[in-house]
N, C-alpha and C positions, 0 to 999 in steps of 0.2 A: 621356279619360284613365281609367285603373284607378282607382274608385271606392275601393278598400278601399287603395291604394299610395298616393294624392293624399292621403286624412284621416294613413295614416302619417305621411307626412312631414311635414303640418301638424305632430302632435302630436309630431314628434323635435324641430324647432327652435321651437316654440310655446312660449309663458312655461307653467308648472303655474300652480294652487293653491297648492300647496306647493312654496317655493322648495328644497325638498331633494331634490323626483322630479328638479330640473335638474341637480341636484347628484352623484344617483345614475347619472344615465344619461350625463353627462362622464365619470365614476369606469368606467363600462361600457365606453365608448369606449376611454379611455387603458388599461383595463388586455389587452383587446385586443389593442390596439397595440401596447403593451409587450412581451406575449409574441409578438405578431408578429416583432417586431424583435430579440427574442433567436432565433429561431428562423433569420431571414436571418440575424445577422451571427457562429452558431455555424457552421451550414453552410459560411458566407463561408470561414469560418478551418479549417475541416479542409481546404477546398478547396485554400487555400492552401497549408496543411502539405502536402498531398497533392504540388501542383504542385513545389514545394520539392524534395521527395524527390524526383522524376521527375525535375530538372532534374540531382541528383548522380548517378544512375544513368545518365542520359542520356550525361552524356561519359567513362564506364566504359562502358558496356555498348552493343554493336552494334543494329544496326537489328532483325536479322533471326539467330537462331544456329539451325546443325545438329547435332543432337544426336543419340544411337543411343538408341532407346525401351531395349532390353538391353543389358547389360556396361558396360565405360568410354569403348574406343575405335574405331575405324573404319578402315578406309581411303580417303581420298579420293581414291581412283581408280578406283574400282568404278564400274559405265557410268551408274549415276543421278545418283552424284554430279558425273559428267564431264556429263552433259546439264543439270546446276544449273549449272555452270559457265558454259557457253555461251550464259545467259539475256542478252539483250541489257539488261535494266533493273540487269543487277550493276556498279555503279563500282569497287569493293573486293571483295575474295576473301584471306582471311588464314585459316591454319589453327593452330591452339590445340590445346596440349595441357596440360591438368591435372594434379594429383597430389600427396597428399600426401607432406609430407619431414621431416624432423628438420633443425633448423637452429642451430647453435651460433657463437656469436661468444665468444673468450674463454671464461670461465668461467661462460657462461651461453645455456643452451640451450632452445627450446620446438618446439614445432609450429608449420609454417608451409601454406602450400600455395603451388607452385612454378606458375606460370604460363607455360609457353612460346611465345611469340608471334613470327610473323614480322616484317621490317623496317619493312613497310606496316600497322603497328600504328596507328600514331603516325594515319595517314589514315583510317584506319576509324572511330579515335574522337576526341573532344576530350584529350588524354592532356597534351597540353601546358598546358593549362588547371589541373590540377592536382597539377605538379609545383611544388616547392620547391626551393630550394636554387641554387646556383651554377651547374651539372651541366645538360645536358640530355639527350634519350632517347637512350640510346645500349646499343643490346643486348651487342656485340660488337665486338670489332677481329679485325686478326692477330694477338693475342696472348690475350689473356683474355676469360671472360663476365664481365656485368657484371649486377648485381641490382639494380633497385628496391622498395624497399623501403613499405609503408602504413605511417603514421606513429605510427600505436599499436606497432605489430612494432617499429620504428626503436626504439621507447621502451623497450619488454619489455625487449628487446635491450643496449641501450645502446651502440649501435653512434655512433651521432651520425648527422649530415646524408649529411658523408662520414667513412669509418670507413679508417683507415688498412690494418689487418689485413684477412686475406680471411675472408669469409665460408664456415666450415664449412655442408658440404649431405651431408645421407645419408639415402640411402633404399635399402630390400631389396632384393636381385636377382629379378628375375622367373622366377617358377615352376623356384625353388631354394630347398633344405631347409635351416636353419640349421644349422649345424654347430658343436654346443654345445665343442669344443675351443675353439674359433678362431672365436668367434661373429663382428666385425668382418671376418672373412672370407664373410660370406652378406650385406654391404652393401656398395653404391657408394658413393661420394663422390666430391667435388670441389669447388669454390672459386668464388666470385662475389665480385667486386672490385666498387666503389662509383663510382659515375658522378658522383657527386656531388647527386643529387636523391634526393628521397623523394615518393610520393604523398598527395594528401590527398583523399576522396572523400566526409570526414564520415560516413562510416557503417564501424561495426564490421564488417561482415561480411568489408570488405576491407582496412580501414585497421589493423587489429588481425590478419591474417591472412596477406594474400598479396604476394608475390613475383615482380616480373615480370622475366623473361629471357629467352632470345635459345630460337626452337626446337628449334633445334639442340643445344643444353646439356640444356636436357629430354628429351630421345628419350635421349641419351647416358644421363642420371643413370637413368634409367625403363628400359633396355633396350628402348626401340621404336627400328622403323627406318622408317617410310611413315606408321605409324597416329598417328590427332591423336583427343583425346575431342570437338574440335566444329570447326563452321568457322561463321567471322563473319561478316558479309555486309553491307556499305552500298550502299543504292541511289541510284540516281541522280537528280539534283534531276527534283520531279515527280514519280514515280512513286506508284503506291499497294501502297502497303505492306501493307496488308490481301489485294488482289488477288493481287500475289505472292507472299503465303504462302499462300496457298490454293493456287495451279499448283506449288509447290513439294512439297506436300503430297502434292497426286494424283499426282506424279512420283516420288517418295522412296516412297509407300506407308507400310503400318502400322510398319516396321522402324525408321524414324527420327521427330525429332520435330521440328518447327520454332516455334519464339516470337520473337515479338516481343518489344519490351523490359517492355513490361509484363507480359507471359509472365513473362519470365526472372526476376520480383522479384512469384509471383504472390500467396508467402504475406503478404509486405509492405503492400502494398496493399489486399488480402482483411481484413485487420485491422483498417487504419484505415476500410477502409469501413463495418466492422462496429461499429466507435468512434463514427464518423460517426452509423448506423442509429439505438443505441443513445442517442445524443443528441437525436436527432430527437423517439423516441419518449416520452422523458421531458420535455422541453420541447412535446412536443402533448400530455401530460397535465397539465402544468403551466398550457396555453391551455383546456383543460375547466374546470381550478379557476376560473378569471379568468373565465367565462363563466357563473358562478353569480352574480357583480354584473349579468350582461345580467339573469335568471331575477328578482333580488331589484327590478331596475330596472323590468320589466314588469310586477311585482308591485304596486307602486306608482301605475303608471301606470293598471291595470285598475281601484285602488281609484281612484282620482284622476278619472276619467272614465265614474262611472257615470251621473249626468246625462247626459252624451252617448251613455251605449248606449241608455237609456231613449228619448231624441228619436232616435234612430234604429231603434229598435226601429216607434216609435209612424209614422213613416214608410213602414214595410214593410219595413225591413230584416232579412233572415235571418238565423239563428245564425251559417250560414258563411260570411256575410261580415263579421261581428263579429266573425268569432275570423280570419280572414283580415286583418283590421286588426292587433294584434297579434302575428299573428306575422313581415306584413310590418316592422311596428316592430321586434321582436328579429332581424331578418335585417338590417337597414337599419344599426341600430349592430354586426354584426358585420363588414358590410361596408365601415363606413366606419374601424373600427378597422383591420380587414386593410389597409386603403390606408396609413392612415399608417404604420402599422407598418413597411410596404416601403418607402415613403417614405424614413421615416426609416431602417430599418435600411440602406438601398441610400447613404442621405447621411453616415451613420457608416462605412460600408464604404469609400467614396471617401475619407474624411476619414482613416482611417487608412492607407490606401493610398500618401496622398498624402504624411503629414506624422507620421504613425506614433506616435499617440497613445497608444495602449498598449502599455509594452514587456515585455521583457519580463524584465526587471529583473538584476541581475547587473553591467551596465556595464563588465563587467572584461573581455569579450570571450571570454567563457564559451558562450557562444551563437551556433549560426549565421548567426544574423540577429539585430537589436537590438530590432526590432516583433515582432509577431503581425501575421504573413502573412495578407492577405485576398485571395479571388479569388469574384470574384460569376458564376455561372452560371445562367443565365436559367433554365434548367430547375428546377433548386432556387426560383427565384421564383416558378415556377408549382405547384409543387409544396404551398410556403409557402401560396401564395395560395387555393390548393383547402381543404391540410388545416384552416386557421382558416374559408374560409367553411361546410365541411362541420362539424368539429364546432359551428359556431357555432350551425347552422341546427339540426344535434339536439338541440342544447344548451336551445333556447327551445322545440320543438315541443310535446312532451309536459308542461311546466308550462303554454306558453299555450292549453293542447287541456283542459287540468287545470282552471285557475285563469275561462276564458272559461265555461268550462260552469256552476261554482260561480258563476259574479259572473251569468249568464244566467236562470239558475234565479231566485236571489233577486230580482232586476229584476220576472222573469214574476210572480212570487209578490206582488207588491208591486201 
């Protein structure tokens, strides 16, 4: 067995001299741990938040969108786009067109952005999943479009669920000069009637914003006749989605752009990772502080067992493995700190997972969720588990490289 690891661990679970070295190096241990386990169950919870958000973007937003790297819009019939087409891995093919508009109900009016989407809308995404109301998706008849509405807009508005009146829509003419006589003369309009649903996607971006209708109404209001600013794409169960945006890519060339959903919400997520980063890094500062009780624990211990460096000294024992005893000792309480820490933070993670101990207060239904969202990812476990045993091990090197030489010298002198 390792000479200088076997007296370690004698001397971790061994009774002291002074019932206070036991005292100090438990207090080493849990504090440790402690920051261990802030450090799982913070990451737990961005993780969380993170998946959360991916799960409302998820039934808004397509697998796979084509976008033109320049200008707004495209034609989808241009021979790259016609050989995206023909991909045998595409289940869905739906073309989008965008645009901002002026939209007035009554005597109050804002900015909206108009969404025109084909029938096979509804199958490309989860859209029914976050409709409200009475109503269901319904772009079009033989008679009128029809508008859905995000539930912030519905509010601005004052429209209600369903809004009796029609929905004013105006937006510029295309590449025409306004005509200060008769300025309502240089815009289109036209009307969108209520289906009787509105969307909810919890996030502002769209819920406070956008406007979904029928393609068809959009090219009309916008002056296009072919051109879409993107096209959606869901693949087929199985496929790899990574895989086929990359043949998509070399096929389409530098002119267009293709993302995935996380693509498409890239500054979103770029933030909270960087919230995420940001936390990490102040909670592994806060695991240096808590590892100055290892530094004062070994400190204690070097005075506590200088009889024993002396009898091993007087044995033939070298400095470097004298001072190799101690620092295996400050490695050994950091590593069994890191265990519990994950331990426990991974048993606190389950337990709110489960039973959702911490909420997140309000109760009024003010919040998306009633807990704080955990999601444990192994990777972060290892991550955890590195950065506590690395600072841990720095953390005791240089006091027990310090404090062994000063307690060697006075021994030798003696």
């Amino acid at each position: 067995m390792n000479l200088p690891f076997y007296i370690a661990r004698r001397y971790l679970f061994s009774k002291k001299k002074h019932n206070a070295i036991n005292i100090i190096s438990a207090v080493s241990v849990c504090g440790v741990a402690l920051a261990t386990l802030a450090l799982v169950c913070t990451l737990s919870v961005f993780n969380g938040f993170q998946d959360m958000v991916a799960g409302f973007f998820t039934a808004f937003d397509p697998e796979l969108k084509i976008t033109v790297r320049e200008g707004k819009v495209f034609d989808p019939h241009e021979s790259h786009v016609a050989q995206i087409h023909a991909m045998p891995e595409i289940e869905v093919w739906t073309e989008t067109l965008e645009e901002n508009a002026m939209v007035q109900y009554k005597d109050r009016q804002t900015m909206a952005v108009i969404k025109g989407v084909e029938d096979n809308f509804e199958q490309l995404t989860a859209i029914d999943s976050l409709l409200y109301g009475t109503g269901k998706f319904v772009l079009n008849d033989s008679v009128v479009d029809y508008g859905i509405l995000g539930v912030e807009l519905m509010s601005e508005l004052g429209t209600g669920i369903q809004f009796v009146d029609p929905l004013q829509v105006y937006a510029p003419k295309r590449n025409a000069r306004v005509n200060m006589a008769n300025p309502a003369a240089s815009f289109n309009s036209d009307y969108l009637f209520s289906p009787g649903a509105v969307f909810i996607v919890n996030q502002q971006k769209y819920d406070a914003r956008y406007i979904l209708t029928s393609l068809g109404f959009a090219r009309c209001l916008f002056d296009y006749d072919t051109e879409v600013s993107a096209i959606e794409i869901k693949l087929k169960p199985g496929s790899n989605i990574d895989a086929v945006e990359k043949k998509m890519e070399e096929i389409l060339g530098e002119r267009f752009v293709v993302q995935n959903r996380y693509e498409q919400q890239a500054d979103v997520f770029r933030i909270m990772e960087i919230e995420k980063f940001i936390s990490y890094l102040f909670l592994t500062f806060i695991l240096a502080i808590a590892c100055f009780n290892v530094i004062g624990s070994l400190s204690m211990l070097i005075l506590d067992k200088r009889d024993d460096v002396e009898t091993l000294r007087n044995l033939g024992a070298g400095d470097q493995l004298i001072t190799r005893i101690f620092l295996f000792e400050g490695r050994m309480i950091s590593v069994f700190g890191a265990s519990m820490g994950i331990v426990l933070g991974l048993l606190l993670c389950f337990l709110q997972q489960k039973f959702g101990l911490i909420s997140l207060g309000g109760g009024n239904g003010s919040f998306v969720v009633d807990a704080y969202p955990v999601s444990v990812h192994l990777t972060d476990v290892l991550l955890v588990f590195v950065t506590v045993i690395a600072v841990g091990f720095l953390s005791v090197w240089y006091p027990v490289k310090y404090l062994s030489r000063r307690l060697l010298s006075v021994t030798s002198s003696e």
